[in-house]
Backbone as JSON, one array per atom type, in Angstrom:
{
  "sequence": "XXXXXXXXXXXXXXXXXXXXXXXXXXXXXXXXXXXXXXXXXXXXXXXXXXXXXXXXXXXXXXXXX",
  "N": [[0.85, -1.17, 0.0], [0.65, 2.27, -0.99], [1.74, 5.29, 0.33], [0.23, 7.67, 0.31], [-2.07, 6.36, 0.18], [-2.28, 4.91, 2.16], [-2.52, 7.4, 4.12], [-5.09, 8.3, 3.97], [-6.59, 6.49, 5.13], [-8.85, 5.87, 8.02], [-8.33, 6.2, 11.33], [-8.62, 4.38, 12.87], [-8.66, 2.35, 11.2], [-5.88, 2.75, 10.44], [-4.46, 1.47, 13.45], [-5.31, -0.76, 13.24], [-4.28, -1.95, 11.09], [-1.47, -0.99, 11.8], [-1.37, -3.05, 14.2], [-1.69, -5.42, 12.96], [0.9, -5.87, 11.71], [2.38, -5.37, 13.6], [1.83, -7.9, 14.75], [2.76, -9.17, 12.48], [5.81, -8.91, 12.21], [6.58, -10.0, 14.93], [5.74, -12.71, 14.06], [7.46, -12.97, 11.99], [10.25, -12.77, 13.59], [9.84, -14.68, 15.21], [10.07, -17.08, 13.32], [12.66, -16.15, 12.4], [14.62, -17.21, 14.12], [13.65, -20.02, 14.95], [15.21, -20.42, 12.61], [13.93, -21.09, 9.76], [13.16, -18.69, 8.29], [13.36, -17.99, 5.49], [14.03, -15.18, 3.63], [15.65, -12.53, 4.98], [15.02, -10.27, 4.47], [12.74, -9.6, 4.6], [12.17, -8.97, 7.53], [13.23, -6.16, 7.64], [11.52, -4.79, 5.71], [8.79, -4.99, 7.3], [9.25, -3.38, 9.4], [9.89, -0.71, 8.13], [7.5, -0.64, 7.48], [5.87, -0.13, 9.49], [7.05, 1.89, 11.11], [6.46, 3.88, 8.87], [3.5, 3.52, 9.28], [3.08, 4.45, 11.78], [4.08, 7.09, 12.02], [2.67, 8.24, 10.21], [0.53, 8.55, 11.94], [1.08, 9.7, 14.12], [1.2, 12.0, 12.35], [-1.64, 12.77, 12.02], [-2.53, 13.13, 14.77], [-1.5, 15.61, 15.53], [-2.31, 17.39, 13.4], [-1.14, 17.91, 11.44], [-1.01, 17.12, 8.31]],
  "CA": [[0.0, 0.0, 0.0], [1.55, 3.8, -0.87], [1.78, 5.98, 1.32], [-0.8, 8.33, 0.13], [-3.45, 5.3, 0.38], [-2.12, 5.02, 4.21], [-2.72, 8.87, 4.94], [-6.43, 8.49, 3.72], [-7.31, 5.68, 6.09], [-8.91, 6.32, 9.22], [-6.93, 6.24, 12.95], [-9.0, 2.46, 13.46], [-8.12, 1.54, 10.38], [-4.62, 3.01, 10.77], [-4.74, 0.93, 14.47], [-5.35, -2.29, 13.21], [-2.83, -2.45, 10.55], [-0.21, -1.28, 12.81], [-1.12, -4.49, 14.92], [-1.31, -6.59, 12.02], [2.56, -5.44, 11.29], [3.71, -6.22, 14.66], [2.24, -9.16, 14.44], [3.88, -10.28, 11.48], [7.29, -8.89, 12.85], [6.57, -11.17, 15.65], [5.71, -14.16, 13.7], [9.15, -13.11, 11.66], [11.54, -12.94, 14.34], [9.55, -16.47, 15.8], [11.0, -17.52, 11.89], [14.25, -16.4, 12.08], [15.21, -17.82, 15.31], [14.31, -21.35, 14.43], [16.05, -20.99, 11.18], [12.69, -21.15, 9.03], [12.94, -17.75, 7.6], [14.5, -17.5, 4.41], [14.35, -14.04, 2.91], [15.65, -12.01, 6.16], [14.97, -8.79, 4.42], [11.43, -9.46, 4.99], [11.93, -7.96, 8.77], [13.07, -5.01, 7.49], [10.61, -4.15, 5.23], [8.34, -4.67, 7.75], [10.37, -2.74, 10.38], [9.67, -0.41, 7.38], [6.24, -0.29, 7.33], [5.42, -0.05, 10.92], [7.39, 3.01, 11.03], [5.42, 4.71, 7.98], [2.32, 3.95, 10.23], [3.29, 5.86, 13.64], [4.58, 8.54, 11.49], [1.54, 8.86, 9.77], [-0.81, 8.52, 12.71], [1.16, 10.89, 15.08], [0.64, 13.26, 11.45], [-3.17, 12.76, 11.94], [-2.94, 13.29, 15.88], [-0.93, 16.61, 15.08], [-2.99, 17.93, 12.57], [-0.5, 18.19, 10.45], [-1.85, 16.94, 7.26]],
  "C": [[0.9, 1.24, 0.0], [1.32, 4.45, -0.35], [0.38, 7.1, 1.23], [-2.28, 7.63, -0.05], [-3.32, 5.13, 1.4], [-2.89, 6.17, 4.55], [-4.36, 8.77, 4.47], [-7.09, 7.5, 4.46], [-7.47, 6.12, 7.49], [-8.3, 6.01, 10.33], [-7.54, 4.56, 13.23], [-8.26, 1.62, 12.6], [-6.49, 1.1, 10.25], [-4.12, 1.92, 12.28], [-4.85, -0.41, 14.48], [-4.37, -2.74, 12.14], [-1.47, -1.91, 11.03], [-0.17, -2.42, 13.76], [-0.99, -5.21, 14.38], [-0.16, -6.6, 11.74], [2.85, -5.61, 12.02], [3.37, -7.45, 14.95], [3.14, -10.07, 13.58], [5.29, -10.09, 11.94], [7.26, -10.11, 13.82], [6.87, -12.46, 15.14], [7.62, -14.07, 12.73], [10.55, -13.4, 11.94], [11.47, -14.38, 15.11], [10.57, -17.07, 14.77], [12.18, -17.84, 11.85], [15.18, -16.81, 12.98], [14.98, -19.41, 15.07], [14.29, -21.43, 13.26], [14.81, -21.07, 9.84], [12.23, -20.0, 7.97], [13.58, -17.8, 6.68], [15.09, -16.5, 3.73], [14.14, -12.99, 4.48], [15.04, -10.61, 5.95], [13.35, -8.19, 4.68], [10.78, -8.22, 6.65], [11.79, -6.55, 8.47], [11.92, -4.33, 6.81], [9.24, -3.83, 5.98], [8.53, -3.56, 8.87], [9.77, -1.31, 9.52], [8.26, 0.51, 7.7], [5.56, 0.11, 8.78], [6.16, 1.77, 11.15], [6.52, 3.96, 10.29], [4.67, 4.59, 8.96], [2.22, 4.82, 11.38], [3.44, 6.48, 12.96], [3.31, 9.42, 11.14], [0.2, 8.89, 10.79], [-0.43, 9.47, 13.68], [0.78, 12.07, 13.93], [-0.74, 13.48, 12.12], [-3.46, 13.51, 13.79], [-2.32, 14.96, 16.05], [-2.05, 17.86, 14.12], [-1.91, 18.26, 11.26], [-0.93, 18.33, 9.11], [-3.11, 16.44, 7.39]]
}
């Protein structure tokens, strides 16, 4: 999803796919500890995306945009 399809979702919506993203980090780092993960870069990207979300939800709590 691009970033400008993030900033148009609402703070619940915003709220539940920031939990869905630390879930999957979770289930990732479960992965790469017993050895099961193969493409490590996966963390990051999530690592990634979880970031975009706070950013864009402290925007919204800001008023920023």
């Amino acid at each position: 999803m691009k970033v400008d399809d993030t900033r148009a979702l609402s703070s619940e919506e915003l709220a539940k796919q920031l939990e869905a993203a630390h879930k999957e980090l979770f289930d990732l780092r479960l992965r790469w500890t017993t050895k099961q993960l193969v493409n490590h870069r996966q963390m990051g990207m999530v690592r990634k995306k979880i970031a975009q979300l706070q950013t864009i939800m402290r925007e919204k709590e800001l008023g920023i945009r």
